[in-house]
N, C-alpha and C positions, 0 to 999 in steps of 0.2 A: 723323405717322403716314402721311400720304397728300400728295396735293396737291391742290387743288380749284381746276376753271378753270371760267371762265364764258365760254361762246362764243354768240356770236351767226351761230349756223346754219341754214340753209337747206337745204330738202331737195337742191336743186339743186347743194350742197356735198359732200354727202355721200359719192362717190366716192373724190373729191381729199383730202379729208380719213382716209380706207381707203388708199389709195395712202402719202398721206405716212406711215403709225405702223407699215403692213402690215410693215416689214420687220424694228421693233424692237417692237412691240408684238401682244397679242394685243388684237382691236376685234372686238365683233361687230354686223355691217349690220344687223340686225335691230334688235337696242339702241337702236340710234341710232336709227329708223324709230320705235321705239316711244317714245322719250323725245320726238320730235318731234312726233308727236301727243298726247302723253299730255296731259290736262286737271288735272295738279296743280300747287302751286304749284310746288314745286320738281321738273319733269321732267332726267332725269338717266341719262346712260352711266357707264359707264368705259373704261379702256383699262391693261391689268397688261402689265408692263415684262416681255418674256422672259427677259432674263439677272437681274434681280433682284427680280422677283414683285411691284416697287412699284407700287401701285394710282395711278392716275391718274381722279380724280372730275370728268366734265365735267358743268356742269349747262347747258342751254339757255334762252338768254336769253329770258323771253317779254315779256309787253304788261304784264303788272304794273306801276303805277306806282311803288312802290319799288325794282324790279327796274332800271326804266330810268333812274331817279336818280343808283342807287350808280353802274351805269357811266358817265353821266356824268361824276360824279365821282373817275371814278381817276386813278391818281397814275401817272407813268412815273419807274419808278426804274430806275437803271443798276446791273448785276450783275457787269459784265466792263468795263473797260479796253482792252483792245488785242486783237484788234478791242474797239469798242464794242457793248455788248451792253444791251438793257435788256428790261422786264416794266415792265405795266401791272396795277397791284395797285389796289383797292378802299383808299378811307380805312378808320383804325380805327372811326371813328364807322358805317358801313355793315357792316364783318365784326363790329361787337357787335350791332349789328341781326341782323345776317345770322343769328349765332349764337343770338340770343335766339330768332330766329322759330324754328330748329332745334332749341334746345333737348327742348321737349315732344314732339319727332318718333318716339323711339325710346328704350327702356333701355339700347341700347348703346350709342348714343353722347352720353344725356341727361348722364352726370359729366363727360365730355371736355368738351362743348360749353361748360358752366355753368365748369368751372375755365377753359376757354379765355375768356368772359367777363371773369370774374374778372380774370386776365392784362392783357387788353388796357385794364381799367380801370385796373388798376396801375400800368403801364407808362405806357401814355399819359393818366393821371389831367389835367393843368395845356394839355394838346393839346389837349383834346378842346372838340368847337365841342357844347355842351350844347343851345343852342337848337334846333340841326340835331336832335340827337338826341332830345331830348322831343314836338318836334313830329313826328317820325316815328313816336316810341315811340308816341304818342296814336293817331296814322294806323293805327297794325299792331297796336291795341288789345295794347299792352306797359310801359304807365304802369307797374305795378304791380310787375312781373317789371325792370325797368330797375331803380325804386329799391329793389325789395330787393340786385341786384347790386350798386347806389352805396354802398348799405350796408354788405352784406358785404367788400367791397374797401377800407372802411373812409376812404371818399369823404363829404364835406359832400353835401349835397342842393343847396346853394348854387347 
């Protein structure tokens, strides 16, 4: 539906960052200023594509110790060949986190979230590093919401 990026910004960025999208993107300074300060977990802009309305979700990285894990832990994967192009994407073990902490956020996006768990259970079911995940799950007080999704996805507990 969108795309969600995690940037680690600085106010001192914030210009450079208005410069680079100003020309294909609507961004508004203020947004940013206020996602910059804001004190929740998930502080957060956007930026919508002027020729095709596509929403662009940046959330800003803060001092949360799960927050600064996953992006330790990303992965750079290549999207283009020639030039070489790549994106640094989060494990799935971190965007089921991610999604679970999300899920309870909101009615509108609580089915998307929960099916996009689901998915990623699916998909990467025999990938998935479990320990990583339970002891986070434990951390983010999400034991409980983890193994009803292992369940429904129709996952051992194992």
């Amino acid at each position: 539906m969108d795309l969600d990026v995690v940037a680690n910004l600085q106010a001192r960025q914030v210009a450079d960052l208005i410069e680079a999208f100003q020309s294909s993107y609507y961004i508004s300074e203020s947004a940013i200023y206020a996602a910059l300060g804001a004190q929740t977990d998930f502080p957060s802009f956007n930026a919508i594509e002027l020729e095709t309305l596509q929403k662009l979700d940046l959330f800003v990285l803060g001092e949360q110790p799960f927050a600064r894990a996953a992006m330790e832990r990303r992965q750079r994967v290549a999207v283009r060949e020639n030039p070489p192009g790549y994106l640094w994407i989060y494990s799935a073990e971190d965007i089921l986190l991610q999604k679970l902490l999300w899920y309870p956020l909101g009615e509108q996006i609580s089915s998307q979230q929960w099916r996009d768990v689901l998915g990623v259970l699916k998909i990467q079911a025999e990938r998935l590093d479990l320990s990583y995940l339970y002891s986070w799950a434990a951390s983010l007080s999400l034991t409980e919401m983890l193994a009803r999704a292992i369940q429904e996805a129709g996952l051992t507990n194992s």
